[in-house]
C-alpha positions in Angstrom: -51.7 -0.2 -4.8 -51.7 0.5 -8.5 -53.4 -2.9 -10.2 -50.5 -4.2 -12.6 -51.0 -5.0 -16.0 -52.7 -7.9 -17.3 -53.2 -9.5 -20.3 -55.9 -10.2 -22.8 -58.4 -12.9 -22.1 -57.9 -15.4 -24.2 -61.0 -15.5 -26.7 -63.4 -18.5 -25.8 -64.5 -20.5 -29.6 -67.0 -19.4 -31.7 -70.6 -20.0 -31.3 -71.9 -23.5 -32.3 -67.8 -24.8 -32.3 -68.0 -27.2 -29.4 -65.2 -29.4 -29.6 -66.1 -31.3 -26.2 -69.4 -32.2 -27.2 -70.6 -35.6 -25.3 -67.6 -35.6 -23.1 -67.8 -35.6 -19.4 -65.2 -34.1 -16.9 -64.5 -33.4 -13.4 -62.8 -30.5 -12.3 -61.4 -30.8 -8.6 -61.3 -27.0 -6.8 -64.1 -25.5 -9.7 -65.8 -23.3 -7.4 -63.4 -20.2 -8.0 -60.4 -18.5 -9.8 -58.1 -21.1 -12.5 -61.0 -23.9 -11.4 -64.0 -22.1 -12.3 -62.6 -20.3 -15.2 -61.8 -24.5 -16.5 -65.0 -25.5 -15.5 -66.7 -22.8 -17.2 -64.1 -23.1 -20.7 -64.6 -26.7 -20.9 -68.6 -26.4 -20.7 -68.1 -23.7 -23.5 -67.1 -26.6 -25.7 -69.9 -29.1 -25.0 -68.4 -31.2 -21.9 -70.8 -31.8 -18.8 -68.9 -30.6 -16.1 -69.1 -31.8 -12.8 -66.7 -29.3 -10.3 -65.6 -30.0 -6.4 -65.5 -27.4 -3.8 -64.6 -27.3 -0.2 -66.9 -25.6 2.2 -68.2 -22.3 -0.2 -71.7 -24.1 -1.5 -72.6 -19.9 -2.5 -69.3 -20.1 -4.9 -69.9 -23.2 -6.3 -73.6 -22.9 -7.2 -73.0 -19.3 -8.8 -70.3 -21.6 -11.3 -72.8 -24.2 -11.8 -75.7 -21.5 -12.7 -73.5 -19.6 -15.0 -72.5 -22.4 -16.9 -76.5 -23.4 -17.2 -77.6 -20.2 -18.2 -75.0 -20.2 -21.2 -76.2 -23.8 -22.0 -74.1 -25.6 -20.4 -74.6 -28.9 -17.8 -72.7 -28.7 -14.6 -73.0 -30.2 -11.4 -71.1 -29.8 -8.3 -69.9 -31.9 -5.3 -68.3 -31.0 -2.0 -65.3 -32.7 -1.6 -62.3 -32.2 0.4 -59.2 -32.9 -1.4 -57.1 -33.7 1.0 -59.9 -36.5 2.1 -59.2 -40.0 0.5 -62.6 -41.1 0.3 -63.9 -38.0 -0.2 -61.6 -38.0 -3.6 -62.6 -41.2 -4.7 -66.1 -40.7 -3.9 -66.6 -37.5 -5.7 -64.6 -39.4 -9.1 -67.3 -42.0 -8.8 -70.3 -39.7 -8.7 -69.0 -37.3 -11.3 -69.2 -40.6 -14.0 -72.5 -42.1 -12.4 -73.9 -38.6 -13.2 -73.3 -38.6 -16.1 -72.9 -41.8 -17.4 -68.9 -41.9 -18.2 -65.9 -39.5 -17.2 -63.1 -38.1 -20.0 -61.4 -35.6 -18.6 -60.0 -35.4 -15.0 -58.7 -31.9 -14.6 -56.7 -31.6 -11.1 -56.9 -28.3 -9.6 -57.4 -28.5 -6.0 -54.3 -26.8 -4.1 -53.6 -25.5 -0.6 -50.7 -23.6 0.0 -48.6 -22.6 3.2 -45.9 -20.0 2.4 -43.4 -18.4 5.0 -39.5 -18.9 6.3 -38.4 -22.8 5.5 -37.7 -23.1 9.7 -41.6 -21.8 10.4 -43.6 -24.3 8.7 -44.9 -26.7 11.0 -45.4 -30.8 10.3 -49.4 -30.4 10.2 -49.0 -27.9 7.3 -46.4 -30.5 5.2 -48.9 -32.9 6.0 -51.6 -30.8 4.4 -50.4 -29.6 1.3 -48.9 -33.0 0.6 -52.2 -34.6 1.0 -53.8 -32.1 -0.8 -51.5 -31.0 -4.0 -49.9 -34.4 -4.2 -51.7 -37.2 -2.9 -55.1 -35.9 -3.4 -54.4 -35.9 -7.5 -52.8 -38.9 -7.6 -56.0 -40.9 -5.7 -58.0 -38.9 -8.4 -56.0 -40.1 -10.9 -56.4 -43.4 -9.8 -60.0 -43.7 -9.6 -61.0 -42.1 -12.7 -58.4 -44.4 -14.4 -61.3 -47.1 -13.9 -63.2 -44.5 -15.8 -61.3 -43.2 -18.5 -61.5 -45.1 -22.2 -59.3 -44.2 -25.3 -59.2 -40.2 -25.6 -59.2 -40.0 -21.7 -57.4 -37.0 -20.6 -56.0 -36.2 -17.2 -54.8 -32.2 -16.6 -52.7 -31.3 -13.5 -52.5 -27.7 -12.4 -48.9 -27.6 -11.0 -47.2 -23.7 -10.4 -44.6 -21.4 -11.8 -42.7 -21.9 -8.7 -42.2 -25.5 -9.5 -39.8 -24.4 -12.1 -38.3 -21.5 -10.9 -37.8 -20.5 -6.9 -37.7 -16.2 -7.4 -38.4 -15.6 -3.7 -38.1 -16.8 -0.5 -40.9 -18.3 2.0 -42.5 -20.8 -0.9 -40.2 -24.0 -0.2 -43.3 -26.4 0.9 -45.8 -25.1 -1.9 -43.0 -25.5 -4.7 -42.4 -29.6 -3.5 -45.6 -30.1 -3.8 -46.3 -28.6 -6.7 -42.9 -30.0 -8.1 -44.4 -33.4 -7.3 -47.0 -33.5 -9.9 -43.7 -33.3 -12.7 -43.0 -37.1 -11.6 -46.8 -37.9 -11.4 -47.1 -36.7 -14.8 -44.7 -38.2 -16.5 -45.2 -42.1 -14.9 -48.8 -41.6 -15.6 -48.4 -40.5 -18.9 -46.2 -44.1 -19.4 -48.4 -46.4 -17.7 -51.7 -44.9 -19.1 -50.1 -44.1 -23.1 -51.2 -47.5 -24.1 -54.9 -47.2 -23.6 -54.7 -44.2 -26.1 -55.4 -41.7 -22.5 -52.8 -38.6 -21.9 -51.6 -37.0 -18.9 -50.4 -33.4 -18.9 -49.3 -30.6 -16.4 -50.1 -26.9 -16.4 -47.6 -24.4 -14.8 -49.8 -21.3 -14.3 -47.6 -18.3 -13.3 -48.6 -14.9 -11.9 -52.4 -15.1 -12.2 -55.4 -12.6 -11.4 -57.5 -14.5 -9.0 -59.0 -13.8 -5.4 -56.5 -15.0 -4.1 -53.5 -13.7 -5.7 -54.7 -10.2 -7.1 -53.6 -8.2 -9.7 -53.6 -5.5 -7.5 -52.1 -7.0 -4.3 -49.4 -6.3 -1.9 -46.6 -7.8 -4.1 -48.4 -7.8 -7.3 -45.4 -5.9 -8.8 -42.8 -7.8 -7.8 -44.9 -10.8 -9.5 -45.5 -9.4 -12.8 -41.1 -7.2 -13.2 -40.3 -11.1 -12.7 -42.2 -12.5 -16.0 -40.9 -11.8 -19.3 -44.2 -10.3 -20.2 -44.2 -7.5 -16.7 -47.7 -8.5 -16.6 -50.2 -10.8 -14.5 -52.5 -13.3 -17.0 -55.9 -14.2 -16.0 -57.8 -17.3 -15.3 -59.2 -17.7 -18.8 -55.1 -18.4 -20.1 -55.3 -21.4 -17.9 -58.1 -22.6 -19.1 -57.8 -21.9 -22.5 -54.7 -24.0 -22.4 -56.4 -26.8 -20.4 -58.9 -27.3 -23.2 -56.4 -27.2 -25.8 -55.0 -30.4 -23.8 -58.6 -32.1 -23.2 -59.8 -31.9 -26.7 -58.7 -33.2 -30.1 -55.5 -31.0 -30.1 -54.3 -32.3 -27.1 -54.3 -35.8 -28.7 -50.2 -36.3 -29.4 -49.3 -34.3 -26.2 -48.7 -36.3 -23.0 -46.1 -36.2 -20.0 -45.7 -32.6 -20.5 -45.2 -29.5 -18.3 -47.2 -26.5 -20.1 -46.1 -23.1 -18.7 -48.7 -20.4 -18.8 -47.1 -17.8 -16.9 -46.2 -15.2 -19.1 -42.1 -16.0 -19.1 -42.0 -16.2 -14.9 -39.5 -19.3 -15.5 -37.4 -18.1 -18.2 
């Protein structure tokens, strides 16, 4: 198939600007696509970045030695984010490694998509534990971590706000979820001075959902835009939120996905 259109990668800052200097973050799911592309934006501006991964160790060293040979400090951890203690655990070694935590950025997903009647209990049990609960535990743990000027970033979905198709019913609730976790957390944490924001990517050119895949076109004709965006968008967006011009922003839903849920 024909790749669709995508759209410019948005332009990482200028050399010697690094707004995130002497920060720390954790990025849950930063061994590929959106994750990697946010670990890798957020060491561009001066954070130590420590990133989670699943089973691919291969992925998630090739992140941590790109960001090192552009100057940057990452580390990685295998965690499973559907794994409570494995959450928790990987929130405690990312601040013990480097000495505090800032910025929490969720972006561990799994999805299930298919006809409402064919998803089985074991796959709701899944995705819940990983898109819902798993952020929410990671929330919670780096809350003991966070000071004034702590940021939290969820990666929610398009299809959160707008159901276009059939077959995503499960993914969308979970995704839709992380709305309500937002906003509460954004209440109870205001106070200490620490934010809490959502990011709605939409059509996006990863491994996993290419720009030139089966129903690529039918993702793009339904954003404003007729195009895919690329992981960079996200992440661009994501540092805007974890850095000094995401300081008066909090308990909101960003969408980055090109006009999918106009």
């Amino acid at each position: 198939m024909e790749k669709v259109r995508t759209m410019t990668t948005t332009t990482a800052p200028a050399p010697g600007t690094r707004p995130l200097a002497g920060k720390a973050a954790l990025v849950t799911g930063g061994s590929r696509g959106i994750g990697a592309a946010i670990a890798e934006r957020l060491a561009a501006d001066g954070a130590a970045v420590a990133l989670t991964y699943h089973s691919r160790d291969d992925l998630a060293d090739q992140v941590v030695k790109r960001i090192g040979e552009a100057g940057g400090r990452a580390w990685a951890v295998r965690a499973d984010a559907a794994d409570p203690e494995a959450v928790r655990a990987s929130v405690a070694a990312a601040a013990d490694r480097f000495g505090r935590l800032d910025i929490l950025v969720n972006n561990a997903g799994a999805g299930v998509l298919g006809p409402f009647e064919q998803i089985a209990a074991d796959d709701v049990d899944r995705v819940l534990a990983t898109n819902v609960r798993g952020p929410f535990l990671a929330a919670q743990a780096a809350a003991a971590h966070l000071a004034e000027g702590g940021r939290i970033v969820s990666i929610g979905s398009c299809m959160a706000e707008r159901a276009a198709f059939p077959g995503g019913s499960l993914y969308a609730t979970s995704k839709a979820a992380l709305t309500g976790l937002t906003k509460a957390l954004a209440r109870e944490l205001g106070p200490r001075g620490i934010t809490v924001n959502l990011v709605h990517p939409g059509p996006i050119d990863t491994d996993m959902n290419p720009a030139d895949g089966e129903h690529a076109g039918l993702q793009a004709g339904l954003t404003a835009l007729g195009a895919y965006g690329r992981p960079a968008d996200v992440a661009a967006t994501v540092a805007h939120l974890a850095g000094e011009g995401g300081r008066y922003i909090t308990g909101a839903a960003i969408a980055v996905d090109g006009g999918f849920a106009v």
